[in-house]
PyMOL Python script that loads the backbone (N, CA, C, O; Angstrom):
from pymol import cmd

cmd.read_pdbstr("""\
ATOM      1  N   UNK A   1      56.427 107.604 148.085  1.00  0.00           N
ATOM      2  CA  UNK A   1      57.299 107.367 146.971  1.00  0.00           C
ATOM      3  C   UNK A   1      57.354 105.866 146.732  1.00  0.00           C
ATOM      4  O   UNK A   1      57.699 104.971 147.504  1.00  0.00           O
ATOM      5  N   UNK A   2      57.043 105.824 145.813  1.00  0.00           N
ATOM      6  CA  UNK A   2      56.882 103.904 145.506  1.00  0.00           C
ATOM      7  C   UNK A   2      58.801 104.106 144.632  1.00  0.00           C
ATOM      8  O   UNK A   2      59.436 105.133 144.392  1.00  0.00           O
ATOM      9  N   UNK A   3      59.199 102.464 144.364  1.00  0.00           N
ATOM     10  CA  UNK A   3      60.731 102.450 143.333  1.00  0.00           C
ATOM     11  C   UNK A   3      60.440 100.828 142.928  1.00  0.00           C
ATOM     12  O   UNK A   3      60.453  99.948 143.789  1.00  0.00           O
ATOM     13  N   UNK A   4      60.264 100.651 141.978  1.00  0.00           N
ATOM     14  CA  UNK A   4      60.434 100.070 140.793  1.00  0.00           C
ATOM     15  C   UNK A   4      61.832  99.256 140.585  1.00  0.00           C
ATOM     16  O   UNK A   4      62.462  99.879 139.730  1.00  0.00           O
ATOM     17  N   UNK A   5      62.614  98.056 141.040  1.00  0.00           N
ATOM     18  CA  UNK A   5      63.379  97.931 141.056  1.00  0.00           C
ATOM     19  C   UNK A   5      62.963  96.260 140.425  1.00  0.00           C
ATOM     20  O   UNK A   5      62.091  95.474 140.794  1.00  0.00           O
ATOM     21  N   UNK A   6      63.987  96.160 139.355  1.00  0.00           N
ATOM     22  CA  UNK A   6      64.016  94.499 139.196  1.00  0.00           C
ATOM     23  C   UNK A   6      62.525  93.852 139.410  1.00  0.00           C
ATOM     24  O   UNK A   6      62.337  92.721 139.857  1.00  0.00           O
ATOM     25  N   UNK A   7      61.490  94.775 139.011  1.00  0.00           N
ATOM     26  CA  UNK A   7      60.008  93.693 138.844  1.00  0.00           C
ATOM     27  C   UNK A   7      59.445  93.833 140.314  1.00  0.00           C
ATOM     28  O   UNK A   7      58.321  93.476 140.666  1.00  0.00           O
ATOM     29  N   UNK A   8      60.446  94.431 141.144  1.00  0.00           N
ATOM     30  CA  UNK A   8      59.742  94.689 142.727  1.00  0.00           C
ATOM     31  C   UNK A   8      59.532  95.842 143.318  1.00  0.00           C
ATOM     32  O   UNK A   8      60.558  96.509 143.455  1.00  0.00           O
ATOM     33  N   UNK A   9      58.451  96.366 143.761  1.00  0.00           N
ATOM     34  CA  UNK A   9      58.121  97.675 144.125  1.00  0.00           C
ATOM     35  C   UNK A   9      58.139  97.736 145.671  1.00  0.00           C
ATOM     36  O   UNK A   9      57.884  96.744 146.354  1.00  0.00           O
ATOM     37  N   UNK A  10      58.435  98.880 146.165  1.00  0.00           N
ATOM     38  CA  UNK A  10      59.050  99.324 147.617  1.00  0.00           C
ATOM     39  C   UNK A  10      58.244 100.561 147.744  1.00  0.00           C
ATOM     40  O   UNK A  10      58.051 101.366 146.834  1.00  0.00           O
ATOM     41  N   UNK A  11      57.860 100.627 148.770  1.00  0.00           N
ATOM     42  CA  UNK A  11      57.221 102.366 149.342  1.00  0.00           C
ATOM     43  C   UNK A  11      58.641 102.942 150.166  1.00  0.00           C
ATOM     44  O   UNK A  11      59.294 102.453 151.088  1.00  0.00           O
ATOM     45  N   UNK A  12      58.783 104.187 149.394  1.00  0.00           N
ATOM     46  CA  UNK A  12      59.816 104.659 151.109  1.00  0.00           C
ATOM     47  C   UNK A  12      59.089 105.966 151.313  1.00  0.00           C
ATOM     48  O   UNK A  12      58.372 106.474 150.451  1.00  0.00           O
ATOM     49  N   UNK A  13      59.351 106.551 152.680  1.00  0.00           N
ATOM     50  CA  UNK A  13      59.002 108.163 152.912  1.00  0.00           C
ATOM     51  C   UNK A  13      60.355 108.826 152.890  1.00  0.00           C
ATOM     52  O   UNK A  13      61.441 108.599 153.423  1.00  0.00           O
ATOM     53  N   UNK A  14      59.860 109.754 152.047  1.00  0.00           N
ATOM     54  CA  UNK A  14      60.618 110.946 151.984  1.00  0.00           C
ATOM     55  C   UNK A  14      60.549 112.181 152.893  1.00  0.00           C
ATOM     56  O   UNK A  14      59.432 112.671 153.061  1.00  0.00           O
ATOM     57  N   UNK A  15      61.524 112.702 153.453  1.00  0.00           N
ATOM     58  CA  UNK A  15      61.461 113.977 154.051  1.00  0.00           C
ATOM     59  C   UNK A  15      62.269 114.587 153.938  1.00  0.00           C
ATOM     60  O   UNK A  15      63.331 114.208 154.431  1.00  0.00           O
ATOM     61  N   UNK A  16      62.218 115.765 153.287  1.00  0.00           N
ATOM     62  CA  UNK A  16      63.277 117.135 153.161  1.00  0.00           C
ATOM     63  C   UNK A  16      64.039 117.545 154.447  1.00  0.00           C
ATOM     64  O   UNK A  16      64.972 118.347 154.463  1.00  0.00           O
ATOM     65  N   UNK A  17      63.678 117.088 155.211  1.00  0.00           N
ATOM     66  CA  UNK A  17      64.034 118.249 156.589  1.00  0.00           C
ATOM     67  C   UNK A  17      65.504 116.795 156.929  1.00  0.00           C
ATOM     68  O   UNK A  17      66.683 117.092 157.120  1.00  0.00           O
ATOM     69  N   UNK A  18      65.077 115.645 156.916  1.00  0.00           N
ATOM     70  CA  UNK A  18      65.889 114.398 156.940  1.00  0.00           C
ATOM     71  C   UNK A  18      67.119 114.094 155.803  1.00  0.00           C
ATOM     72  O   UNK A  18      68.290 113.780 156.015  1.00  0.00           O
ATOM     73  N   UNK A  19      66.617 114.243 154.897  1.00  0.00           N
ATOM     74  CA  UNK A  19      67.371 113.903 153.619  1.00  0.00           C
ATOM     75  C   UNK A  19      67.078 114.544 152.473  1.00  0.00           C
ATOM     76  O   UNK A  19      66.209 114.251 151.653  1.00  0.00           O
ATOM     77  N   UNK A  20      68.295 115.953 152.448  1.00  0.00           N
ATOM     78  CA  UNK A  20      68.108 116.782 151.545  1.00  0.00           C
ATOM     79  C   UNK A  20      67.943 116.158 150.122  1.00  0.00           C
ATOM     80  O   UNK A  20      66.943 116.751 149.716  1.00  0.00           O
ATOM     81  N   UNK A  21      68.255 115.481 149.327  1.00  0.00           N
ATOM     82  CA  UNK A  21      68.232 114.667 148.448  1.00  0.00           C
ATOM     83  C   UNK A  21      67.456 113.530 148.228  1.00  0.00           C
ATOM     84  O   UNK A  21      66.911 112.876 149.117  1.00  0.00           O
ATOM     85  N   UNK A  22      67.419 113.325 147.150  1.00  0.00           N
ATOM     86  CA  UNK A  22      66.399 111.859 146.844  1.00  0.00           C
ATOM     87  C   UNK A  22      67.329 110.991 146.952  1.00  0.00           C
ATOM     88  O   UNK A  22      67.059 109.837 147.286  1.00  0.00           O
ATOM     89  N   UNK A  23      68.864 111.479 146.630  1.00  0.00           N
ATOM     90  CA  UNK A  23      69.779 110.442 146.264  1.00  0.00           C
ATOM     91  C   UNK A  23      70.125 109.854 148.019  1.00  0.00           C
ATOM     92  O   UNK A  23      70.270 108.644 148.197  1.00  0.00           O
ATOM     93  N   UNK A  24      70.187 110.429 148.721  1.00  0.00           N
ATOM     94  CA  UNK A  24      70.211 110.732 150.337  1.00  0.00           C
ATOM     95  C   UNK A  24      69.048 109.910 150.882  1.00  0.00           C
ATOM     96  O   UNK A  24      69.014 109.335 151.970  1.00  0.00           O
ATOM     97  N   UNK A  25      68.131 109.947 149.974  1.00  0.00           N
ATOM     98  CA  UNK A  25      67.224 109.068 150.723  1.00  0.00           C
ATOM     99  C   UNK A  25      67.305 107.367 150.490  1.00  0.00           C
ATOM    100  O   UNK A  25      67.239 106.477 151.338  1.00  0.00           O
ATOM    101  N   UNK A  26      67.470 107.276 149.047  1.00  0.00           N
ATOM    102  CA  UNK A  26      67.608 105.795 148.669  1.00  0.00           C
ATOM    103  C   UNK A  26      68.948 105.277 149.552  1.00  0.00           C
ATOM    104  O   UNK A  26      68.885 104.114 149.949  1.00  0.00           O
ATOM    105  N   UNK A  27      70.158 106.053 149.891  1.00  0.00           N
ATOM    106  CA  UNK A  27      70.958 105.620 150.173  1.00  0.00           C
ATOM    107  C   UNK A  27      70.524 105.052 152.018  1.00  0.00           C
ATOM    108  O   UNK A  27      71.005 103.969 152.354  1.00  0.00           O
ATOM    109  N   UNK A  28      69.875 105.623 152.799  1.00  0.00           N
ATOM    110  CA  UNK A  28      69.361 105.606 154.171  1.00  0.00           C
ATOM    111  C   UNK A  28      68.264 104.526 154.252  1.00  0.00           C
ATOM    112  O   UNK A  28      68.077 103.889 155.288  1.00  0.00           O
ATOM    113  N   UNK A  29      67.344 104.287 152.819  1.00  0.00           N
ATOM    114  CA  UNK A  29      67.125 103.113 152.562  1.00  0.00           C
ATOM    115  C   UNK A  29      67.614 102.074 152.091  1.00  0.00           C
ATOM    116  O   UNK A  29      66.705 101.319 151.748  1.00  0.00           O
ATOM    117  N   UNK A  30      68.849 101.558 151.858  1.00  0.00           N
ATOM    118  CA  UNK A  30      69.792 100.536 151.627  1.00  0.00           C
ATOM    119  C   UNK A  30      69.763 100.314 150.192  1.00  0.00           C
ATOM    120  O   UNK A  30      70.254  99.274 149.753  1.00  0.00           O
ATOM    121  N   UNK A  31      69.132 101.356 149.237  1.00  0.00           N
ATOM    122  CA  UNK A  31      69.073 101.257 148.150  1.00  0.00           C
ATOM    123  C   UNK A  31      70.459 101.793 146.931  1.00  0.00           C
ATOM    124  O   UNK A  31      70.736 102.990 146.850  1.00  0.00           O
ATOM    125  N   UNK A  32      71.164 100.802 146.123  1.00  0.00           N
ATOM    126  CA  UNK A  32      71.772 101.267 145.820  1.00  0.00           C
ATOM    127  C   UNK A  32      71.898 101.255 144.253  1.00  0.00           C
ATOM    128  O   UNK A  32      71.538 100.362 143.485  1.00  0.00           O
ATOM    129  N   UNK A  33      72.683 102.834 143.870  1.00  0.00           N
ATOM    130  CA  UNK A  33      72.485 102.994 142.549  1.00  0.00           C
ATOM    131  C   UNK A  33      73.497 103.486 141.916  1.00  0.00           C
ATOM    132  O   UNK A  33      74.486 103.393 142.644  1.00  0.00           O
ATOM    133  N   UNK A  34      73.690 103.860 141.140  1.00  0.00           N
ATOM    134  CA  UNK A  34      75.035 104.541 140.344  1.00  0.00           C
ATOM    135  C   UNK A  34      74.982 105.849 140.902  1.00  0.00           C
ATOM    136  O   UNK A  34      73.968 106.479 141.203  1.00  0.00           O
ATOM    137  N   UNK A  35      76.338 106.245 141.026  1.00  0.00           N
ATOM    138  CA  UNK A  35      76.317 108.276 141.006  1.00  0.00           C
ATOM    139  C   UNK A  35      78.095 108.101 141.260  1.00  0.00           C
ATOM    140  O   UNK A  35      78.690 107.124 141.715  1.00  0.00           O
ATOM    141  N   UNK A  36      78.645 109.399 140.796  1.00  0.00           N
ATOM    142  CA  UNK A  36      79.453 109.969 140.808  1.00  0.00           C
ATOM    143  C   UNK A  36      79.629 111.227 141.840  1.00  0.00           C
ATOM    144  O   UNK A  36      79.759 111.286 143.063  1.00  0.00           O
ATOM    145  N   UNK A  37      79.586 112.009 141.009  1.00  0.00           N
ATOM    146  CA  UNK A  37      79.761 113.579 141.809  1.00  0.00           C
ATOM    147  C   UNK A  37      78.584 114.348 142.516  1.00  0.00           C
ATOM    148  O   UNK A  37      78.626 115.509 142.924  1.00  0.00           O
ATOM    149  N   UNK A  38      77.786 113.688 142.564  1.00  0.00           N
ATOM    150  CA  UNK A  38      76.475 114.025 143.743  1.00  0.00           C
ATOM    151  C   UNK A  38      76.239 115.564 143.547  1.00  0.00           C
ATOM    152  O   UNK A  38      75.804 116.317 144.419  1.00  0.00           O
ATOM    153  N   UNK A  39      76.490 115.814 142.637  1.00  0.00           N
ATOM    154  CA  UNK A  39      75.898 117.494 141.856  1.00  0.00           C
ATOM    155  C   UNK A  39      75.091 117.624 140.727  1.00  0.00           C
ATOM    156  O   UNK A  39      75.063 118.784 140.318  1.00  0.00           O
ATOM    157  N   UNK A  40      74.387 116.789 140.049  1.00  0.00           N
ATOM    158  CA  UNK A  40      73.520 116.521 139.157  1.00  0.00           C
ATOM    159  C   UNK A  40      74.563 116.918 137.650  1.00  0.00           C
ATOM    160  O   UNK A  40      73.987 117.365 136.659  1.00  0.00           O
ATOM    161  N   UNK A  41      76.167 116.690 137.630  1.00  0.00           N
ATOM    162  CA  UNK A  41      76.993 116.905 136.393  1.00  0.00           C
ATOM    163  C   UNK A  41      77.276 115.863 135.710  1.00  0.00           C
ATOM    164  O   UNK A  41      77.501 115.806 134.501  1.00  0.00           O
ATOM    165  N   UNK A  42      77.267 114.752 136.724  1.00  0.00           N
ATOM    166  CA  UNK A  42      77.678 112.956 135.272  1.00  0.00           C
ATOM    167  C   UNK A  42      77.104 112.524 134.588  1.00  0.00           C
ATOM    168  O   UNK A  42      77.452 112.037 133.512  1.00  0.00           O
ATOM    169  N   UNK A  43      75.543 112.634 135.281  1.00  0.00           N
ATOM    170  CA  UNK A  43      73.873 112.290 135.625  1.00  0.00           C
ATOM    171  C   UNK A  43      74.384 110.728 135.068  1.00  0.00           C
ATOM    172  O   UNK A  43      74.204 110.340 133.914  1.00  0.00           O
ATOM    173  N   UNK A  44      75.113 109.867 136.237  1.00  0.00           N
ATOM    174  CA  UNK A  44      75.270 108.625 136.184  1.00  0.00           C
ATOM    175  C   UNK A  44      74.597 107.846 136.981  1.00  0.00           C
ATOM    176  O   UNK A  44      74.782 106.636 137.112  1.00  0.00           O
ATOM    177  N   UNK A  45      73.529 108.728 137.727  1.00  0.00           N
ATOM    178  CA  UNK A  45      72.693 108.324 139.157  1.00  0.00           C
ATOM    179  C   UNK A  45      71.134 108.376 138.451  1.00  0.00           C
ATOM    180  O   UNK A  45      70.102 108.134 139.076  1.00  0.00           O
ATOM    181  N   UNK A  46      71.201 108.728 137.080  1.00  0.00           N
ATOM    182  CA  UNK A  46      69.739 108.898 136.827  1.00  0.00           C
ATOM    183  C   UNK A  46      69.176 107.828 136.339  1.00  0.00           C
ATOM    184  O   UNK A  46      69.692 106.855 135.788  1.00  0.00           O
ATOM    185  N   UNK A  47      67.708 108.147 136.656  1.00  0.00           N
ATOM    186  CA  UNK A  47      66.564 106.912 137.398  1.00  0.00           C
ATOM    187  C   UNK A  47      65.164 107.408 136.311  1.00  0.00           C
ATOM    188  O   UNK A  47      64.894 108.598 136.148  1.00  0.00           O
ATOM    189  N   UNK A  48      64.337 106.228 135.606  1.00  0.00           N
ATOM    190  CA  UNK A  48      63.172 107.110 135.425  1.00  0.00           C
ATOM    191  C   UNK A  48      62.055 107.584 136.151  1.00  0.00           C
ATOM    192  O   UNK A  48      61.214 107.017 136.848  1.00  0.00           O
ATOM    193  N   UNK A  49      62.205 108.496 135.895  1.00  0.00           N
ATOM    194  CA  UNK A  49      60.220 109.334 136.661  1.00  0.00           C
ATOM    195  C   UNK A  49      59.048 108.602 136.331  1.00  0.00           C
ATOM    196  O   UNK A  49      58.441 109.201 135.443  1.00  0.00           O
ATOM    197  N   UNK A  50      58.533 107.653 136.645  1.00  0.00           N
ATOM    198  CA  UNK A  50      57.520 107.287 135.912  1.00  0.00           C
ATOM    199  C   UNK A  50      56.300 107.980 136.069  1.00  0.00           C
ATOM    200  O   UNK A  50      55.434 108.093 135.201  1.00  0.00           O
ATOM    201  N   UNK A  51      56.257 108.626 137.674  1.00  0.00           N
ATOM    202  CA  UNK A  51      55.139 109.896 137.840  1.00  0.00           C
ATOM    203  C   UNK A  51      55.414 110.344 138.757  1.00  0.00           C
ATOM    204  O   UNK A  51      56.329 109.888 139.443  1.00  0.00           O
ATOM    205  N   UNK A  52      54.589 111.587 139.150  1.00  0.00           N
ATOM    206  CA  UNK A  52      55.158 112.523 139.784  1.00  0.00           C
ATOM    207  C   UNK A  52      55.890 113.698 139.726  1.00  0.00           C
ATOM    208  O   UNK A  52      56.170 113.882 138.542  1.00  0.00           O
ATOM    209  N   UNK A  53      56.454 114.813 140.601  1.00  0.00           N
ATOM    210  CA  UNK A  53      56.795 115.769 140.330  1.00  0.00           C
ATOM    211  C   UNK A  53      58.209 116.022 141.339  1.00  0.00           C
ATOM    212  O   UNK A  53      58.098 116.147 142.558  1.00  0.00           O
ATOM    213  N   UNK A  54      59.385 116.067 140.705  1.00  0.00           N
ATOM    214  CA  UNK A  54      60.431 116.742 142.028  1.00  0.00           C
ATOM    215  C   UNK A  54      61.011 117.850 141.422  1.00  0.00           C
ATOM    216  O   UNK A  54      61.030 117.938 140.195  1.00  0.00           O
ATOM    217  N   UNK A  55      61.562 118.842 142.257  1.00  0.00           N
ATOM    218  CA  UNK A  55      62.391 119.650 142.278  1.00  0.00           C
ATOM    219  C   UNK A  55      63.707 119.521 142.030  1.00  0.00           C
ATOM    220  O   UNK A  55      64.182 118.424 142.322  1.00  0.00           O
ATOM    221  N   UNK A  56      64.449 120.346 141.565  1.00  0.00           N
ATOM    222  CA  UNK A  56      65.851 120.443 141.606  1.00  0.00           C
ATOM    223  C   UNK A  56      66.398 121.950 142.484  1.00  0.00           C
ATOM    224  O   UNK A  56      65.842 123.045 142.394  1.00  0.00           O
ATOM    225  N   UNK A  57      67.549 121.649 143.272  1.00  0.00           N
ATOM    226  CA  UNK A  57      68.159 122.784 144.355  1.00  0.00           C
ATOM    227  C   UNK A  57      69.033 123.369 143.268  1.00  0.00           C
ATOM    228  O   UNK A  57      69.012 124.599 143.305  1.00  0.00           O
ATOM    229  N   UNK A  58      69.532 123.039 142.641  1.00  0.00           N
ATOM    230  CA  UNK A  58      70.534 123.584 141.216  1.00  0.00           C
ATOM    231  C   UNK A  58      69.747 122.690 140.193  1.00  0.00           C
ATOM    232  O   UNK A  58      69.269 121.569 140.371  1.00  0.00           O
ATOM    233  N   UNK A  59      69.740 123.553 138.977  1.00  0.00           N
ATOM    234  CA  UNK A  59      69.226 122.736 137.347  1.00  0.00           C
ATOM    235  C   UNK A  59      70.523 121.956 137.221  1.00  0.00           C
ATOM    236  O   UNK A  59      71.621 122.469 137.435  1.00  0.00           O
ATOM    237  N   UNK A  60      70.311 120.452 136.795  1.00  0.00           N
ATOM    238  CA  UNK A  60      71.607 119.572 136.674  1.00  0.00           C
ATOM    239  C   UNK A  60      72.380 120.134 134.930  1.00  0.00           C
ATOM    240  O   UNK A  60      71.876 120.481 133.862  1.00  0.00           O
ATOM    241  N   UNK A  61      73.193 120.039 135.215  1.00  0.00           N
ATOM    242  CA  UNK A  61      74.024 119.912 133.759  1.00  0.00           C
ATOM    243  C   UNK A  61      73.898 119.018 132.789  1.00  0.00           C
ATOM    244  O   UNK A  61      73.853 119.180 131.569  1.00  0.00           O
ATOM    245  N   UNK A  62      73.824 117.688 133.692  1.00  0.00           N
ATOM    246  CA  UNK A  62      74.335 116.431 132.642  1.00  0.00           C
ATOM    247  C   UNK A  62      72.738 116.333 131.946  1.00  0.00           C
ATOM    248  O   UNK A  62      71.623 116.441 132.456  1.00  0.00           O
ATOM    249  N   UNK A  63      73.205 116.069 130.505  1.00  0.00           N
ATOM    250  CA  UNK A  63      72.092 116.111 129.418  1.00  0.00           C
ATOM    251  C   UNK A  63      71.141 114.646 130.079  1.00  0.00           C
ATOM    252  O   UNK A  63      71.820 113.682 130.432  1.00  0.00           O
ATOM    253  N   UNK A  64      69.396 114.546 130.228  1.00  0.00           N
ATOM    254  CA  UNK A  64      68.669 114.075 131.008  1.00  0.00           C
ATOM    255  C   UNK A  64      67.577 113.920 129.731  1.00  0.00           C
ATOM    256  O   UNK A  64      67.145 114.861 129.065  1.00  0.00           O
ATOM    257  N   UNK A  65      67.219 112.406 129.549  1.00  0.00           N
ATOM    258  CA  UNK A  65      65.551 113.006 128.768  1.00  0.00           C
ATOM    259  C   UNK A  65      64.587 113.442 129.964  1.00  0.00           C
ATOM    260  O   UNK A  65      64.807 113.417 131.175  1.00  0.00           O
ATOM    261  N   UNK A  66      63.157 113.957 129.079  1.00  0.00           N
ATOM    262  CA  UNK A  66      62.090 114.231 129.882  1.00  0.00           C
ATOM    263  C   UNK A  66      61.342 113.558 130.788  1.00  0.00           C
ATOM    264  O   UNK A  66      60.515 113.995 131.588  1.00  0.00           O
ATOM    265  N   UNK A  67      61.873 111.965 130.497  1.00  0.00           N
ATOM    266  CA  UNK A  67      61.373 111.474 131.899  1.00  0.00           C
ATOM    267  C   UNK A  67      62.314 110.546 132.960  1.00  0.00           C
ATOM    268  O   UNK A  67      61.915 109.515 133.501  1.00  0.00           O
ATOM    269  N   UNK A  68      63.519 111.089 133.115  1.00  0.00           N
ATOM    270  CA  UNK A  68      64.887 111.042 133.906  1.00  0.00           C
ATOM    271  C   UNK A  68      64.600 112.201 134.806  1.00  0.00           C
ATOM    272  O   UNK A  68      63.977 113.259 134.725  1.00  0.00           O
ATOM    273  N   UNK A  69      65.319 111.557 135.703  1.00  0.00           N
ATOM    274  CA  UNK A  69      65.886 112.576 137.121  1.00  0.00           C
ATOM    275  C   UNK A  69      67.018 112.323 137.629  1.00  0.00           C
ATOM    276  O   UNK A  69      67.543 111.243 137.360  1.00  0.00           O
ATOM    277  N   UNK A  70      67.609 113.161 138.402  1.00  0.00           N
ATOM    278  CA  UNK A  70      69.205 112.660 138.695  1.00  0.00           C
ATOM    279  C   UNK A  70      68.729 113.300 140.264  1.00  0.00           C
ATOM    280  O   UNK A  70      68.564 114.435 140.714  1.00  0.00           O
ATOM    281  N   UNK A  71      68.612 111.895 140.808  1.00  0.00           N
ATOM    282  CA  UNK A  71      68.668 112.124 142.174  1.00  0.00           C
ATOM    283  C   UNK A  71      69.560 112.725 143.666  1.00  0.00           C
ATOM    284  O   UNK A  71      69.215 112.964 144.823  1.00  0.00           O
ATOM    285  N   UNK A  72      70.464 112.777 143.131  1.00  0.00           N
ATOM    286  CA  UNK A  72      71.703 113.067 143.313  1.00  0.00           C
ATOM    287  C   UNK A  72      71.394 115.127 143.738  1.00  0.00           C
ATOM    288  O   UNK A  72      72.023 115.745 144.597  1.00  0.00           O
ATOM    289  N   UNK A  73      70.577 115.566 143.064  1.00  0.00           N
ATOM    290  CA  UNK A  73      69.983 116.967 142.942  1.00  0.00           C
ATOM    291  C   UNK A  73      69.198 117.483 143.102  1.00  0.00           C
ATOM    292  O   UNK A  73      69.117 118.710 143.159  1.00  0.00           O
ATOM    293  N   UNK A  74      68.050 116.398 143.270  1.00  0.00           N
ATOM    294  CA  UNK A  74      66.389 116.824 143.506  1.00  0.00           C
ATOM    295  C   UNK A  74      65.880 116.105 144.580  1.00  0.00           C
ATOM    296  O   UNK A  74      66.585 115.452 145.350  1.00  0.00           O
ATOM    297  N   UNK A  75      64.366 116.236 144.667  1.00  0.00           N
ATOM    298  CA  UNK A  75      63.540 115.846 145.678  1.00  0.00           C
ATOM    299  C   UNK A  75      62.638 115.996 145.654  1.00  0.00           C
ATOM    300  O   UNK A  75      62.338 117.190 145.657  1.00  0.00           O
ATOM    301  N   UNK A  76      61.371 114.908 145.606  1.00  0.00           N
ATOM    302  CA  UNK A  76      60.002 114.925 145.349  1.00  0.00           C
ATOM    303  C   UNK A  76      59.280 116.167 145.799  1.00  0.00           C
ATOM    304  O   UNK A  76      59.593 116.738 146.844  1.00  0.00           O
ATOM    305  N   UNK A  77      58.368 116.562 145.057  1.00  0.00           N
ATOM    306  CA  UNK A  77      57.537 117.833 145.667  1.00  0.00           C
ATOM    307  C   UNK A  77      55.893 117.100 145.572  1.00  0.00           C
ATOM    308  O   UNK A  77      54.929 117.671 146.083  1.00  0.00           O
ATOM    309  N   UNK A  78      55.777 115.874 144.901  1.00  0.00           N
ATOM    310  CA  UNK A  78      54.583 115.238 145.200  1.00  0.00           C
ATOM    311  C   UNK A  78      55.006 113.700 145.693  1.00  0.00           C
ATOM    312  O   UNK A  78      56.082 113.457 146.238  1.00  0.00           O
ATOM    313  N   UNK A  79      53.891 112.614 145.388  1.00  0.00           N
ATOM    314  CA  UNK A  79      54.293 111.019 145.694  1.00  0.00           C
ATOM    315  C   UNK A  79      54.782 110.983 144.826  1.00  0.00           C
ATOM    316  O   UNK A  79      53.976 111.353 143.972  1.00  0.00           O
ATOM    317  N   UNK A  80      55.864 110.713 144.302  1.00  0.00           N
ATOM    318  CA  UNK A  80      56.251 109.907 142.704  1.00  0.00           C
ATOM    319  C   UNK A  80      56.605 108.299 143.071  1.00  0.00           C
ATOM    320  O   UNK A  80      56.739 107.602 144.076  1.00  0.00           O
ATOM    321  N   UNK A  81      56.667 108.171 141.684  1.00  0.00           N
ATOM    322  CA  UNK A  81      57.142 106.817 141.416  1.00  0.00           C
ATOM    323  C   UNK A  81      58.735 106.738 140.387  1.00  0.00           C
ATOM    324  O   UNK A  81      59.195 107.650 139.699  1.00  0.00           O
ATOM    325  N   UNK A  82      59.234 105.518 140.562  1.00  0.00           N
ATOM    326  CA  UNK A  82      61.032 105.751 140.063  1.00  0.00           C
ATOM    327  C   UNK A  82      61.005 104.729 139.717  1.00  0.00           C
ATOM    328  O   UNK A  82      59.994 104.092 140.012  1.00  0.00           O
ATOM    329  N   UNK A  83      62.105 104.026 138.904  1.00  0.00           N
ATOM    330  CA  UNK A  83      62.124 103.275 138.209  1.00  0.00           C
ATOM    331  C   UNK A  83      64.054 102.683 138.030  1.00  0.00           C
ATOM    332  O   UNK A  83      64.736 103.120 137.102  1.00  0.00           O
ATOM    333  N   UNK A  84      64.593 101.754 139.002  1.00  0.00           N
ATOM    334  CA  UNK A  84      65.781 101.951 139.020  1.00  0.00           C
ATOM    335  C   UNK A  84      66.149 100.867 137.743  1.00  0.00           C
ATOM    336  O   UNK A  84      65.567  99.786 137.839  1.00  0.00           O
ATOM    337  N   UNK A  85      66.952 101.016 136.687  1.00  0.00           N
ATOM    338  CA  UNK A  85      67.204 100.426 135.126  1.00  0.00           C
ATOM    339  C   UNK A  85      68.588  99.652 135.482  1.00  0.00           C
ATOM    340  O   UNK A  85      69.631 100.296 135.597  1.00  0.00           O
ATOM    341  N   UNK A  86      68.546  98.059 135.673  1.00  0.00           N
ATOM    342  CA  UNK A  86      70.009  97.526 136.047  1.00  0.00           C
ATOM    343  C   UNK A  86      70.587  97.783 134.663  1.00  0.00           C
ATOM    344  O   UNK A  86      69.995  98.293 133.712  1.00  0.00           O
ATOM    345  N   UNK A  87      71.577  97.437 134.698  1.00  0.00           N
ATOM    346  CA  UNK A  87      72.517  97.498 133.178  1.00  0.00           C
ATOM    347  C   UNK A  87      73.029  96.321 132.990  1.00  0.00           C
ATOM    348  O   UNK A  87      73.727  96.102 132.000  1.00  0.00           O
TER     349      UNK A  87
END
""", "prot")
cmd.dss("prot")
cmd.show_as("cartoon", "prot")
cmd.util.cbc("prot")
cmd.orient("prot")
């Protein structure tokens, strides 16, 4: 999983069995981002996909374009790449 942050790119590994979540994972990597209710409903944690493929354990609620993810809910099912957007 490469992340896209501020012009600087990071590799982390992901593992399901470790960190049910993507959002679970950035956090164990000292990475930090917006989120609320850690159920994919504010989608105040969402990040772009720039490639790649993840899953969702529940379909999120909060309205998402097509290349957003709300980490907070999912978890890579290939390498992706992310893209964290300061404000």
């Amino acid at each position: 999983m490469t992340l896209h942050q501020q012009g600087l790119s990071t590799a982390l590994e992901f593992s399901s069995e470790t960190h049910p979540s993507l959002l679970e994972t950035l956090e164990r990597s000292k990475i930090q981002i917006e989120y609320q209710c850690r159920e994919g409903y504010c989608g105040s944690c969402r990040l772009r996909l720039v490639k790649g493929k993840v899953c969702y354990r529940n379909e999120p609620l909060a309205f998402i374009q097509a290349d957003e993810i709300l980490p907070c809910s999912c978890h890579p099912v290939s390498d992706i790449e992310i893209e964290i957007c300061t404000k």
